[in-house]
FIRO-396351 format. One line per field, with one value per residue (C-alpha): residue number from 1; residue in one letter; x, y, z. Coordinates in pm, 1 decimal, decimal comma. Each point is the difference from the previous one (the first is absolute). Example, Ala and Ser with C-alpha at 12.3 -4.5 7.8 and 13.67 -1.06 7.14 Angstrom:
<rs>
i = 1; 2
aa = a; s
x = 1230,0; 137,0
y = -450,0; 344,0
z = 780,0; -66,0
</rs>
This chain:
<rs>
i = 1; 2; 3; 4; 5; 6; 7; 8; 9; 10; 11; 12; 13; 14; 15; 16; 17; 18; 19; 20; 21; 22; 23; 24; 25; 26; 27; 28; 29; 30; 31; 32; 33; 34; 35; 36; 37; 38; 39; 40; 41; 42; 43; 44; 45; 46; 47; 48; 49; 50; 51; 52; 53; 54; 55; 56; 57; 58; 59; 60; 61; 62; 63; 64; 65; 66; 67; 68; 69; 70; 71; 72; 73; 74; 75; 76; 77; 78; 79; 80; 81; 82; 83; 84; 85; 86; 87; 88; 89; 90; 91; 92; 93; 94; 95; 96; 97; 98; 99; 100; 101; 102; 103; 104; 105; 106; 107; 108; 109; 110; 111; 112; 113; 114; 115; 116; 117; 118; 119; 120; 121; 122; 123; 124; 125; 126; 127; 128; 129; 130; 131; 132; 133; 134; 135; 136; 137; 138; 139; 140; 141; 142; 143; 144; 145; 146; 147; 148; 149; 150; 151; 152; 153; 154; 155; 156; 157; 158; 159; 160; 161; 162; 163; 164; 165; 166; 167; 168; 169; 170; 171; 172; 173; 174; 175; 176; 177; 178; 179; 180; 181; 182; 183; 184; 185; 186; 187; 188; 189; 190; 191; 192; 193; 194; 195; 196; 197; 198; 199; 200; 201; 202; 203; 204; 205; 206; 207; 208; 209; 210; 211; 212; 213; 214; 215; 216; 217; 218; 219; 220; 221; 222; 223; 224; 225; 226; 227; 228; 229; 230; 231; 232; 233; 234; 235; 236; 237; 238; 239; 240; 241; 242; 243; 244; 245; 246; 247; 248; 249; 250; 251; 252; 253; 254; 255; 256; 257; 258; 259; 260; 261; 262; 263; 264; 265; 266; 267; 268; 269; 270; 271; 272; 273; 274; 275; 276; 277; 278; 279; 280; 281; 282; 283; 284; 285; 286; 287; 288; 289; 290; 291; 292; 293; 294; 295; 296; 297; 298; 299; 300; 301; 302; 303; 304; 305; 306; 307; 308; 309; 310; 311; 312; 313; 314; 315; 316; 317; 318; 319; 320; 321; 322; 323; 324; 325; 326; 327; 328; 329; 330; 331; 332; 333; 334; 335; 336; 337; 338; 339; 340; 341; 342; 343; 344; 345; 346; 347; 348; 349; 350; 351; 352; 353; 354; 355; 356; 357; 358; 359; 360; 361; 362; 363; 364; 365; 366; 367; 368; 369; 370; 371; 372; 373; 374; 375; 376; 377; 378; 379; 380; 381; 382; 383; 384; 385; 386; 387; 388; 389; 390; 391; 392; 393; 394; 395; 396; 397; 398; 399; 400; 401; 402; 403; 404; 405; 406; 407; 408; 409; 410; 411; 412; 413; 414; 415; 416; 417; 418; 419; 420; 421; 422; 423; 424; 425; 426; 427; 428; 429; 430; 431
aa = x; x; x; x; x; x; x; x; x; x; x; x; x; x; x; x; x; x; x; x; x; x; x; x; x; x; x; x; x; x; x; x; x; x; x; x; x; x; x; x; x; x; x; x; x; x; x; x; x; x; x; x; x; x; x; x; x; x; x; x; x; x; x; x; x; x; x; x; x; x; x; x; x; x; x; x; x; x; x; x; x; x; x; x; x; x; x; x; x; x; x; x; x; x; x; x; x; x; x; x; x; x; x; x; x; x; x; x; x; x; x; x; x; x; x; x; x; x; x; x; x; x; x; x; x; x; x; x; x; x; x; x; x; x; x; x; x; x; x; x; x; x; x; x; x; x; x; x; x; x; x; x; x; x; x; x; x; x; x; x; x; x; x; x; x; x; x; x; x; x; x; x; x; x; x; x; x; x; x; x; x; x; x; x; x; x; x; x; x; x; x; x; x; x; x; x; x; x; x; x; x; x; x; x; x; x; x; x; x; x; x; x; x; x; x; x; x; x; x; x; x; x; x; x; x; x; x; x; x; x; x; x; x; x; x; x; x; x; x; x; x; x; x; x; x; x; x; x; x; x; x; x; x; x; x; x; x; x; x; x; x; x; x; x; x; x; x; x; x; x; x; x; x; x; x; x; x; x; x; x; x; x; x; x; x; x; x; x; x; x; x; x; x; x; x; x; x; x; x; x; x; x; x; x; x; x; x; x; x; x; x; x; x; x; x; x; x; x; x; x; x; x; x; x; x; x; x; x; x; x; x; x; x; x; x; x; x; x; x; x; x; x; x; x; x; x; x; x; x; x; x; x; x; x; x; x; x; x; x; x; x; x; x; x; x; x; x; x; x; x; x; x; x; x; x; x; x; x; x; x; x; x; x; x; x; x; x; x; x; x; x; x; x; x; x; x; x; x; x; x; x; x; x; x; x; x; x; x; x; x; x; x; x; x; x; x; x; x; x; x; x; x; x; x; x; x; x; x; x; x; x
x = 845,2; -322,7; -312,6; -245,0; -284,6; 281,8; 49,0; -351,4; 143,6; 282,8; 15,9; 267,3; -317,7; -387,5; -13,6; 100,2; -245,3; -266,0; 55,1; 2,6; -303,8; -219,2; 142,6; -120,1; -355,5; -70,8; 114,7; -273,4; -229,5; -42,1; 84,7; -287,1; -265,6; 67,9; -85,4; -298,9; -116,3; 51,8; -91,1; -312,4; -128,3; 140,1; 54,6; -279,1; 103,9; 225,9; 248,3; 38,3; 119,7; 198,2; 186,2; 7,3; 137,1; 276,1; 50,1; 34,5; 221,7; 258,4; 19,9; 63,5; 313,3; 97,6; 226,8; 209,4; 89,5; 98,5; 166,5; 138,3; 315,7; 5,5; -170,7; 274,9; 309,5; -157,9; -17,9; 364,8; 130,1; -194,7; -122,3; -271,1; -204,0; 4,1; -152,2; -238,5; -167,0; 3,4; -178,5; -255,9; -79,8; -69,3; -222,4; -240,3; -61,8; -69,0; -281,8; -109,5; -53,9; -96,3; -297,0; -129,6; -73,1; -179,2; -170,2; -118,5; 3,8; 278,1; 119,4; 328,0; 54,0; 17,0; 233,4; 225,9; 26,2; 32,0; 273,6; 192,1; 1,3; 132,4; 295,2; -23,3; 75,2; 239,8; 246,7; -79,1; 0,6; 429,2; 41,4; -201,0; 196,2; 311,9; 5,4; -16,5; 365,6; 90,3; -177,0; -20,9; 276,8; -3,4; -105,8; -349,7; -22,6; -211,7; -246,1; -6,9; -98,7; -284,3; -156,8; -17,4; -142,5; -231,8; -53,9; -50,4; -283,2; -179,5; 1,6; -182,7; -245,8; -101,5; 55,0; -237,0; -255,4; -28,5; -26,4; -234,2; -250,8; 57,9; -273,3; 196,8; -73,4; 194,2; 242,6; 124,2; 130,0; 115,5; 233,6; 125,7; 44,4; 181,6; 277,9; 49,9; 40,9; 273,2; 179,4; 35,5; 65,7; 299,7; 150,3; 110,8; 155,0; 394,5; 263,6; 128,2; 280,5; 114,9; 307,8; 337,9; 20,2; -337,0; 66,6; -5,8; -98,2; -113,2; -336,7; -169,4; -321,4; -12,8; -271,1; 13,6; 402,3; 13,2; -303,0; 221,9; 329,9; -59,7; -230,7; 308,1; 253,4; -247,0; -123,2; 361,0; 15,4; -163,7; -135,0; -212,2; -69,2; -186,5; -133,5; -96,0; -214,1; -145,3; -155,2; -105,8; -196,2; -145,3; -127,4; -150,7; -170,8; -133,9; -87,5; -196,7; -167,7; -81,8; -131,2; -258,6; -135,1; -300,1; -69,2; 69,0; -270,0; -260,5; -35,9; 116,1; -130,0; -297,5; 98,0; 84,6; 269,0; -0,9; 118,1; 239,7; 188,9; -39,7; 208,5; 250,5; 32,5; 79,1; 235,9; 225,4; -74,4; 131,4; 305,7; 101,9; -24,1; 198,6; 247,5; 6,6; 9,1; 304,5; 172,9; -89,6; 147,7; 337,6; 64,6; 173,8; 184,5; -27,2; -102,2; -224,5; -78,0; -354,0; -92,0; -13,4; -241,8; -170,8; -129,1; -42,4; -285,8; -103,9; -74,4; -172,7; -245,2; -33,0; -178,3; -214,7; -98,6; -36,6; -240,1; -229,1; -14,9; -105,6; -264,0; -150,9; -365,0; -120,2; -148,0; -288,0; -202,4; 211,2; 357,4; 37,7; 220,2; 298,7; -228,6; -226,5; 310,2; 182,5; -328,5; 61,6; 244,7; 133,8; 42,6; 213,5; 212,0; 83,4; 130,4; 228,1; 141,7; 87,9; 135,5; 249,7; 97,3; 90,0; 153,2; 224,2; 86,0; 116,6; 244,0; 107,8; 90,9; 135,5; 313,5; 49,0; -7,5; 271,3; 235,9; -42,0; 142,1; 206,5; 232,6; 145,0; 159,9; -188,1; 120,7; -196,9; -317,8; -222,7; 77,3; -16,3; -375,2; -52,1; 100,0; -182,5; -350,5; 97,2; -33,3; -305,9; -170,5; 73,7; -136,8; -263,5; -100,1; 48,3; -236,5; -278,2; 17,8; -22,1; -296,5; -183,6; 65,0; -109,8; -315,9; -80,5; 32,7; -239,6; 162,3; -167,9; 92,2; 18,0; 238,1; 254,3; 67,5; 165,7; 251,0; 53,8; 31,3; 292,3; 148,9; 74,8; 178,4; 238,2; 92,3; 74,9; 216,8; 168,4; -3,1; 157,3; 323,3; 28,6; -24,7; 252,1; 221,7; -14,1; -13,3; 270,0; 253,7; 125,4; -125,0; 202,5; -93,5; 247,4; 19,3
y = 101,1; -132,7; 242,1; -58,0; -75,8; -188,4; -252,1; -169,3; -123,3; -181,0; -384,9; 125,0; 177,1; -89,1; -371,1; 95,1; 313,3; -258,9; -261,0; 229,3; 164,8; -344,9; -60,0; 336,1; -38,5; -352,1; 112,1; 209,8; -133,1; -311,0; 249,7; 239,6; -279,6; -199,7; 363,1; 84,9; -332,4; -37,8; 365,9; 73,3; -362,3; -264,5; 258,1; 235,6; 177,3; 357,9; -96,9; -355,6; 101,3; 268,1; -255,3; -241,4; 275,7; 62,8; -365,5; -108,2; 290,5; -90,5; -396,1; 116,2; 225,5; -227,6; -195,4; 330,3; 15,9; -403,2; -115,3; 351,3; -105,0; -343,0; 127,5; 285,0; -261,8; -278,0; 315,5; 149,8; -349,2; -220,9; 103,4; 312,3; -130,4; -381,8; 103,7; 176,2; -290,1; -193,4; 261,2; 28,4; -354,0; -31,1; 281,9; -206,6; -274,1; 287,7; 128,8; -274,8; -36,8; 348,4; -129,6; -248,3; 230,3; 242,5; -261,7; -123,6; 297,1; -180,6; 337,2; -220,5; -114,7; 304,7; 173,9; -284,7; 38,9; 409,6; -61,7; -260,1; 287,3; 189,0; -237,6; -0,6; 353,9; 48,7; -242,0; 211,2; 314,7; 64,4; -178,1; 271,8; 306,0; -175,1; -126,1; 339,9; 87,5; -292,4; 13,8; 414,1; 258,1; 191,1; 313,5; -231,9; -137,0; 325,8; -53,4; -383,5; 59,7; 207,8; -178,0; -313,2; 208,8; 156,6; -363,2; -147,4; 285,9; -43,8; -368,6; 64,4; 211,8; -259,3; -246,7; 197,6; 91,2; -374,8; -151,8; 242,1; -22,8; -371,1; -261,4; -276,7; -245,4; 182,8; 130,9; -390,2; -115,9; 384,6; -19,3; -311,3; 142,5; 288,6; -231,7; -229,3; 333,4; 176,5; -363,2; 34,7; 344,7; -131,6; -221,0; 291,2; 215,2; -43,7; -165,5; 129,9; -167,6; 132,1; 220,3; -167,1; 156,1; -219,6; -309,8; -283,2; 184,9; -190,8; 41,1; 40,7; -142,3; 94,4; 233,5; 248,0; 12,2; 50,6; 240,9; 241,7; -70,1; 155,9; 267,3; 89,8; -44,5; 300,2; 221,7; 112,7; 176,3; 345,2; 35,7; -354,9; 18,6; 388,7; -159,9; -307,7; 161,6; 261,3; -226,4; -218,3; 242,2; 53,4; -368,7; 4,2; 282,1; -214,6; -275,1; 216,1; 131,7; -326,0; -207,2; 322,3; 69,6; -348,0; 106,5; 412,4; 27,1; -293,7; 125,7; 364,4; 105,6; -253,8; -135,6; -351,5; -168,9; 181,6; 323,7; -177,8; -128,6; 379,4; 100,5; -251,7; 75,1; 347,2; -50,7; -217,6; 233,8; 237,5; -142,5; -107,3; 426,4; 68,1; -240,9; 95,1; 359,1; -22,0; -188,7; 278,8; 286,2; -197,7; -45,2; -350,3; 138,7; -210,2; 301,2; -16,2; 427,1; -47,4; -247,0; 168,1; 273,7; -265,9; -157,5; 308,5; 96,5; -408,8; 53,6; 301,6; -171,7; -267,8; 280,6; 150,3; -353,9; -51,6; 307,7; -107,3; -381,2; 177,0; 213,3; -240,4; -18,2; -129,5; -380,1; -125,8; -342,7; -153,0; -9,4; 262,1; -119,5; 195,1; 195,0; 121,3; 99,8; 183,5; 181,5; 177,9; 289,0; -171,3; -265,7; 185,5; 167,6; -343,0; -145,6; 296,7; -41,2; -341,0; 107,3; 238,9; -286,6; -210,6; 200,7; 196,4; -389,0; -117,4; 304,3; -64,9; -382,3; -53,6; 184,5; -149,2; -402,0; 145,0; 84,8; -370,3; -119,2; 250,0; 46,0; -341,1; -297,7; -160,3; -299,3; 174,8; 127,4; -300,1; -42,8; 380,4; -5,0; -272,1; 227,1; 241,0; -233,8; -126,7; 322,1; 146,4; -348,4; 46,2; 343,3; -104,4; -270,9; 185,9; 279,1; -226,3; -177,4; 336,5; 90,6; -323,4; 104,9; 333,7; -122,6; -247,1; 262,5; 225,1; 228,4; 85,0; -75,9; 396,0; 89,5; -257,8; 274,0; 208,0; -268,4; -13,6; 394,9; -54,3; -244,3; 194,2; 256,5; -238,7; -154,7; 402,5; 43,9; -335,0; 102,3; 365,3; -194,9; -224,5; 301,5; 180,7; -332,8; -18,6; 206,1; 268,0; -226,0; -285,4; -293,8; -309,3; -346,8; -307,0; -230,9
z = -2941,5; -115,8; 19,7; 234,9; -212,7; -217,2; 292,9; -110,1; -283,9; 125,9; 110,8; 237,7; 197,7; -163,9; 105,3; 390,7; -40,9; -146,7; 277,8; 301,9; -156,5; 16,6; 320,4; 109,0; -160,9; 102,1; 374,4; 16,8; -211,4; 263,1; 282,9; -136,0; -95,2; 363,5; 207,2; -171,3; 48,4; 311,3; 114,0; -210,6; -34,8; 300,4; 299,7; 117,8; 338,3; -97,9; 272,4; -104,0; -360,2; 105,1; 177,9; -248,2; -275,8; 223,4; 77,5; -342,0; -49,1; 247,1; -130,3; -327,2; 152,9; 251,5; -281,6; -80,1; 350,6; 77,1; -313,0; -191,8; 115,3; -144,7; -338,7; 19,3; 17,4; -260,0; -278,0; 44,9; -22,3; -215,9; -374,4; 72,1; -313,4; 104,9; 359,6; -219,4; -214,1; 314,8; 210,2; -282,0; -82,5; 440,9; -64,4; -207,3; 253,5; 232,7; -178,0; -20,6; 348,8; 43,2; -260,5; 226,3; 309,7; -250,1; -147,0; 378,0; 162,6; 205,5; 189,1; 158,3; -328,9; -151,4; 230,2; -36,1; -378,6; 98,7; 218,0; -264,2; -254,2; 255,1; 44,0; -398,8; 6,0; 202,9; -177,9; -354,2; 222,3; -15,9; -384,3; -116,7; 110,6; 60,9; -399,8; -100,9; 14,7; -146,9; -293,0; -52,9; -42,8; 289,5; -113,6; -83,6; 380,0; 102,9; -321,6; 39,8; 329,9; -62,1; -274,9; 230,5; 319,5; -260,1; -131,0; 278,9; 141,5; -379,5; 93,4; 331,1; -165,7; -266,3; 264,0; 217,9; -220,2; -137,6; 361,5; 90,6; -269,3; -90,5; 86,1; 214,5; -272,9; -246,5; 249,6; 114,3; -357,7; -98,5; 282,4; -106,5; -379,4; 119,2; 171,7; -309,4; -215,9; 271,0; -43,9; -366,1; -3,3; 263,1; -243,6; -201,5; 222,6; -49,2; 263,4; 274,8; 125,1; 350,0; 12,9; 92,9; 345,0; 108,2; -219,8; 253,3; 262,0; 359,1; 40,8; 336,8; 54,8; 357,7; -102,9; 387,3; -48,2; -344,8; 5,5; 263,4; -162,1; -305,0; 91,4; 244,0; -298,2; -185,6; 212,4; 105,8; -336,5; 85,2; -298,3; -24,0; 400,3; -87,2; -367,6; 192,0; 267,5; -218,5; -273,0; 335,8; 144,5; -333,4; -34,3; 383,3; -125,9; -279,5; 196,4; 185,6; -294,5; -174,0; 273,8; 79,5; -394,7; 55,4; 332,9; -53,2; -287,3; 121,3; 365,8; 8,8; -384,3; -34,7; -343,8; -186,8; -94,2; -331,9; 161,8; 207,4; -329,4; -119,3; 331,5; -109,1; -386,8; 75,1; 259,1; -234,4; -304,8; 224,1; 98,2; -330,8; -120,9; 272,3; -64,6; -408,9; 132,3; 217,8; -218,1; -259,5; 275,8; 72,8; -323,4; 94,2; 309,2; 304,0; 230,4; 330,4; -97,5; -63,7; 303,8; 284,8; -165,9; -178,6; 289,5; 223,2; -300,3; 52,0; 358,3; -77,6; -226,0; 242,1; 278,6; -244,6; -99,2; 411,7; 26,1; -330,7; 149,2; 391,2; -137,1; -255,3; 5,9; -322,7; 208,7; -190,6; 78,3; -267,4; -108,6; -225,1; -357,8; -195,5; -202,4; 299,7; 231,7; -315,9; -81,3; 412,0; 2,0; 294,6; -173,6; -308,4; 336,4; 164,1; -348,2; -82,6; 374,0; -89,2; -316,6; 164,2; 271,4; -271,1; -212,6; 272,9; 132,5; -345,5; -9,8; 359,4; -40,7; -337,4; 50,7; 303,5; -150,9; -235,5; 289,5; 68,8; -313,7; -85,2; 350,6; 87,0; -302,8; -202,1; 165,7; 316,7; -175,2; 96,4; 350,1; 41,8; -146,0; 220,3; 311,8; -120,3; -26,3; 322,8; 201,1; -230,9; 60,8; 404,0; -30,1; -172,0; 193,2; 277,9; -103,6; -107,7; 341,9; 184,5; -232,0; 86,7; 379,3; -53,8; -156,1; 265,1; 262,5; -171,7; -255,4; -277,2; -357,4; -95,0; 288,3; -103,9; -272,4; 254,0; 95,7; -349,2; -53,8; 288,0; -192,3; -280,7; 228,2; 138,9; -359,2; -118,1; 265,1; -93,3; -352,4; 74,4; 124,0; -242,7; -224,8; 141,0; 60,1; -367,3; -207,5; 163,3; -78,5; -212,5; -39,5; -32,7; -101,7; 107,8; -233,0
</rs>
């Protein structure tokens, strides 16, 4: 066994950690830039960018859900790390698009690039979990994992905080840097070759059929079907989350687009703590023990943050910046809500991703990831279409917190079982 801190310093892990952090930062680093354009510069009606965040949200799911499988059967039988440079280099001459609409405030153009990285991300999505076992001892899965979901929520805050406080004539060729840099970092992360039992294997490109058969092939295992639906839930709660921060602190808080990057920077700071600090408690032991508790205190966060939002009252004639809303004690009590929503999240989900990777054959790992995005992108994309509903018949931005507070209740209960699925008894690997 490697240590965890150890792993950083070996080929077998940094270039993948590198890559899939760049792809991480540069997703959100257009996502981040194209929303504040568009919501604090091209759109002026509340309910018109509202929709739009939850619009733009959805295309960039949408991918997960159509094409998971197909990404899912390409990585178990074709080299992972080939799929990778290829995946990268595309992601160039998407940027590149994604440059033109900011550069012409081309709002179609723009959401096509956002939904291409979507598609972008959904065929890196299972490589970088399902590479894992193949290149770390087992006992290193648990710690490999968390480093990239701590990674990866670093990534969005840089990401975030870059988009959000970038000019868009800096933003359109730092977007395009970022995806040169992720394809070099690519070219050093070692092969992959698939296992023997998916060498060769027929791939379906029937994207419905394939799509059911192997989330049906998964979520027989009791295990992945409670792991599965747990970190799902957690995602449509995210969804939720993310497509209300512009709209949440603009119309509801009255301030800029400077305290809407805030909202985001410590929501991934806090989900990469939480995913160190499980990690930390486990001790390497692929255990759902922490979960359901961890997002019980999650929801808990998310009401108090609920009540702060309902009785805000700190509207001025002008959009108040970071320093102005951190100087109100309201202000410090809506931050450290976030904080605890983050931090409780990270220590609900990470576990969970190992179960993924750690349950089936390696020969298995990427198509079960791929089931797994699947059914969180379908939840996901479910819950941001029954937000944009919700909002178009009236409901406020604040109350969607209580859907979200209910949320978390379902994915403890979900949790629980897997918990006691688990960790009561053995638990085998096929391979």
């Amino acid at each position: 066994m490697t240590g965890s801190f150890a792993l950083m310093k070996q080929r077998r892990f940094l270039p993948l950690f590198a890559t899939q952090f760049l792809n991480a930062f540069n997703d959100n680093f257009y996502k981040m830039a194209m929303v504040i354009l568009v919501t604090f510069t091209i759109y002026k009606d509340p309910e018109t960018e509202a929709w739009f965040n939850a619009l733009a949200g959805g295309l960039f799911i949408l991918p997960f859900f159509l094409f998971s499988a197909l990404a899912g059967q390409l990585a178990d039988s074709t080299d992972k790390t080939r799929m990778i440079r290829v995946i990268k280099t595309a992601e160039i001459f998407i940027m590149i698009v994604g440059a033109i609409g900011i550069w012409f405030h081309l709002v179609p153009v723009m959401l096509l690039a956002l939904f291409a990285m979507g598609m972008h991300s959904t065929f890196f999505g299972p490589i970088k979990y399902a590479i894992l076992p193949q290149h770390l001892h087992e006992d290193e899965v648990l710690a490999g994992t968390g480093w990239v979901e701590a990674g990866t929520y670093i990534a969005i805050l840089g990401g975030t905080i870059v988009g959000g406080l970038t000019p868009p004539h800096i933003a359109i060729p730092g977007i395009i840097l970022v995806a040169i840099i992720g394809r070099l970092t690519a070219t050093y992360v070692p092969s992959a070759p698939p296992e023997k039992e998916a060498a060769g294997m027929v791939i379906d490109r029937n994207v419905l059929r394939s799509s059911w058969q192997i989330v049906n092939s998964t979520m027989h295992i009791p295990r992945l079907f409670l792991a599965i639906l747990s970190i799902s839930f957690f995602w449509a709660i995210g969804a939720i989350l993310a497509a209300q921060f512009p709209p949440l602190v603009k119309n509801a808080l009255g301030a800029d687009n400077t305290v809407a990057t805030l909202f985001t920077a410590i929501f991934s700071v806090g989900v990469a703590i939480g995913s160190i600090v499980v990690n930390r408690l486990l001790k390497g032991h692929v255990s759902a023990r922490y979960s359901p508790g961890s997002v019980i205190v999650m929801g808990l966060f998310v009401l108090d943050l609920w009540w702060n939002v309902k009785g805000w009252s700190h509207h001025g004639a002008t959009l108040m910046n970071w320093r102005d809303f951190l100087a109100l004690t309201a202000g410090d009590r809506i931050i450290l809500d976030l904080l605890g929503i983050a931090i409780a999240g990270g220590m609900f989900v990470v576990p969970l991703y190992a179960f993924l990777t750690t349950t089936v054959a390696k020969s298995q790992t990427a198509r079960t990831v791929a089931a797994n995005n699947i059914v969180n992108s379908g939840f996901m994309v479910a819950a941001t279409l029954l937000l944009s509903v919700l909002i178009g018949i009236g409901l406020t931005i604040d109350d969607t917190l209580l859907m979200v507070a209910a949320m978390c209740l379902v994915s403890a209960m979900l949790a629980w079982r897997l918990h006691k699925a688990c960790d009561e008894g053995p638990r085998l690997r096929p391979d």
